[in-house]
C-alpha positions in Angstrom: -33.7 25.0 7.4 -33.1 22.0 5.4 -29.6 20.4 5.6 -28.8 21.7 2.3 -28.7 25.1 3.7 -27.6 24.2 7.4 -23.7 25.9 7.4 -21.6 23.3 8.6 -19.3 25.9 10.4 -22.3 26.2 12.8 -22.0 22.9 13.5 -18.7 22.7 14.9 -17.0 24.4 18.4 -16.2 28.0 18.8 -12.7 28.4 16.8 -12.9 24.7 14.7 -12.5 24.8 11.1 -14.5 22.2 9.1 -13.1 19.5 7.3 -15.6 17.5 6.0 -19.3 17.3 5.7 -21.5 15.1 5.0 -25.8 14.8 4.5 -28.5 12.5 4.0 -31.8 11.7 5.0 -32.8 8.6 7.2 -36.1 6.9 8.8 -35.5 9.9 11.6 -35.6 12.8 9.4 -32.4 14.9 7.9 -28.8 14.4 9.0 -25.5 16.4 8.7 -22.4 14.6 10.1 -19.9 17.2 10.4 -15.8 16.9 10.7 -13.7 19.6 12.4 -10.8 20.1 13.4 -8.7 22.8 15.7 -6.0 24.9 14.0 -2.6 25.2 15.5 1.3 25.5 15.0 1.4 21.9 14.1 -0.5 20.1 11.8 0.4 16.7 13.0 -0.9 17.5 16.7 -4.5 19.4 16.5 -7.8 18.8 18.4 -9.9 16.7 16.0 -13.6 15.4 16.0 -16.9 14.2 14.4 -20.4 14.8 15.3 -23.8 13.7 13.7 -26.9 16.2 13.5 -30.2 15.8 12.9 -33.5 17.8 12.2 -35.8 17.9 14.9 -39.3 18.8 14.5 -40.7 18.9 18.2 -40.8 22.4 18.5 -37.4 22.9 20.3 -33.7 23.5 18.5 -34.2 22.1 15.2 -30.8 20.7 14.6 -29.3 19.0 17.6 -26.3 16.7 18.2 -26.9 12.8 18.2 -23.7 11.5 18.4 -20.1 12.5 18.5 -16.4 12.2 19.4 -13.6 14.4 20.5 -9.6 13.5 19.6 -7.7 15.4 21.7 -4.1 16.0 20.1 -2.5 15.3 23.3 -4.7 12.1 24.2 -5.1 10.6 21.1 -3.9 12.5 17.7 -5.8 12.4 14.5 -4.7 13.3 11.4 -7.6 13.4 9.5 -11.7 12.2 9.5 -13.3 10.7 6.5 -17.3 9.1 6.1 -18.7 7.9 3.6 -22.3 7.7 3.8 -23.8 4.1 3.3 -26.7 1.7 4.6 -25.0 -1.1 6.3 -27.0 -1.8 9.6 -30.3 -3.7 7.1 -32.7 -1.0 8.6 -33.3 0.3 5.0 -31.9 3.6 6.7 -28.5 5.1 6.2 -25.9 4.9 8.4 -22.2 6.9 8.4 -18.8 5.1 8.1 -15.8 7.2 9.3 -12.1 6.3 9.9 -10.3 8.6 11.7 -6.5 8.2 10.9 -3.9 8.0 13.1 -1.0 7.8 10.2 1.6 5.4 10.3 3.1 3.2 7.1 -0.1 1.1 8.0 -2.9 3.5 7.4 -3.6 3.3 11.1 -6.7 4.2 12.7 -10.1 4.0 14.4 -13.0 2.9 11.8 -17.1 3.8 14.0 -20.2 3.2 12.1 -23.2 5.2 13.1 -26.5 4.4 13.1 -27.6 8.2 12.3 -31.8 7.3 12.7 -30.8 6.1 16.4 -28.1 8.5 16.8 -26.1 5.4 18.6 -22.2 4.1 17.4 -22.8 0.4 16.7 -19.2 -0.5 15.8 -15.9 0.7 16.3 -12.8 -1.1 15.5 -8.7 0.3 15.9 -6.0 -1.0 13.8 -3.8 -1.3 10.6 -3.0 -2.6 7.5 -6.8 -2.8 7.1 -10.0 -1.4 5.7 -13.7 -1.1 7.1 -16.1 -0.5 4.2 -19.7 -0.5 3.0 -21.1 -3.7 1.4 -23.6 -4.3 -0.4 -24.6 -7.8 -1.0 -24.5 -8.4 1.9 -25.2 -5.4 3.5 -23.2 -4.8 6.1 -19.6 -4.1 6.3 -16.7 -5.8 4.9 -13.4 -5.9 6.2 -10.1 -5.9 4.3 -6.9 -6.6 6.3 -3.2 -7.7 5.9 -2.3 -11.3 7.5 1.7 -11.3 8.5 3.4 -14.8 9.1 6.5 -14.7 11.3 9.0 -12.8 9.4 7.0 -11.1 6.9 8.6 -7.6 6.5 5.9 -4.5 6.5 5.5 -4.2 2.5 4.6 -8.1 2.2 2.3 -9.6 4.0 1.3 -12.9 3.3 -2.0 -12.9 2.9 -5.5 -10.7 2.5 -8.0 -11.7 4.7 -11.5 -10.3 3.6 -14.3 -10.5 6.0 -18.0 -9.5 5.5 -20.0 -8.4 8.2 -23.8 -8.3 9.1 -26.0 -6.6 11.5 -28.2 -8.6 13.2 -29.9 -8.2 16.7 -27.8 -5.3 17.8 -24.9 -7.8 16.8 -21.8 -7.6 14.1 -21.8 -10.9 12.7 -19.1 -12.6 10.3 -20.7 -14.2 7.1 -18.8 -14.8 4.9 -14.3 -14.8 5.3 -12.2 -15.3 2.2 -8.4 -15.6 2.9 -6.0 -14.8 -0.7 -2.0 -15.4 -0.1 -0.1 -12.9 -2.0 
């Protein structure tokens, strides 16, 4: 069944509820990365993950997991998984870009990139008071992120630091870092 008729509910655990979804097509064949997370009493403390899917056509199961990762609420609490779908690894292919958010005035959280052809994580990155996002010229990744000097309240940071990022021989590598005071 093509992607486009794949229910992402199938794609999740037993008693998950799905919170985002996401498909393309790569050098591999079809892919459904799939967001889900666990209902309970609070919303600020549930069983979160992400897994990627793709179409097989060997015969066996024809959608199989390639990659994924659990956030247990009591281990390390998400509050919600976003992806963007994007080629940023120069394989001509695409690849998935997903922050899971751990909340916080900072917009905290743990930004993976996915190379869904492979099926393997080739970045992952924790922090705040930044972005991780698809680029395009270059491709790769660029990276947004507040600089504080000493005694810089929260709201103000002194400067943007913007940081482009390249793929190249299994390897993130800067190119190109542009510093703005505010």
């Amino acid at each position: 069944m093509p992607a486009g008729d794949v229910p992402a509910a199938a794609l999740v655990p037993l008693g998950a509820d799905v919170s985002g979804s996401w498909a393309t097509r790569t050098d591999a064949g079809e892919s459904i990365v799939v967001a889900w997370s666990v209902p309970g009493p609070d919303p600020f403390r549930q069983d979160r993950g992400v897994a990627a899917w793709r179409r097989f056509e060997d015969g066996g199961a024809p959608w199989r997991p390639v990659w994924g990762e659990a956030f247990p609420a009591r281990r390390d609490p998400v509050l919600g998984v976003s992806a963007s779908i994007a080629e940023v690894t120069g394989d001509g292919s695409p690849d998935v870009v997903i922050l899971a958010e751990t909340g916080g005035s900072g917009g905290c959280g743990t930004s993976f990139v996915v190379d869904l052809a492979s099926g393997q994580r080739v970045y992952r990155s924790r922090g705040c008071d930044r972005r991780v996002e698809p680029a395009t010229e270059p491709v790769g990744l660029v990276v947004t992120e507040a600089v504080y000097a000493p005694g810089d309240p929260h709201c103000c940071p002194s400067s943007i630091r913007t940081t482009n990022l390249v793929y190249v021989d299994g390897r993130w590598r800067t190119v190109g870092l542009e510093t703005i005071d505010t």
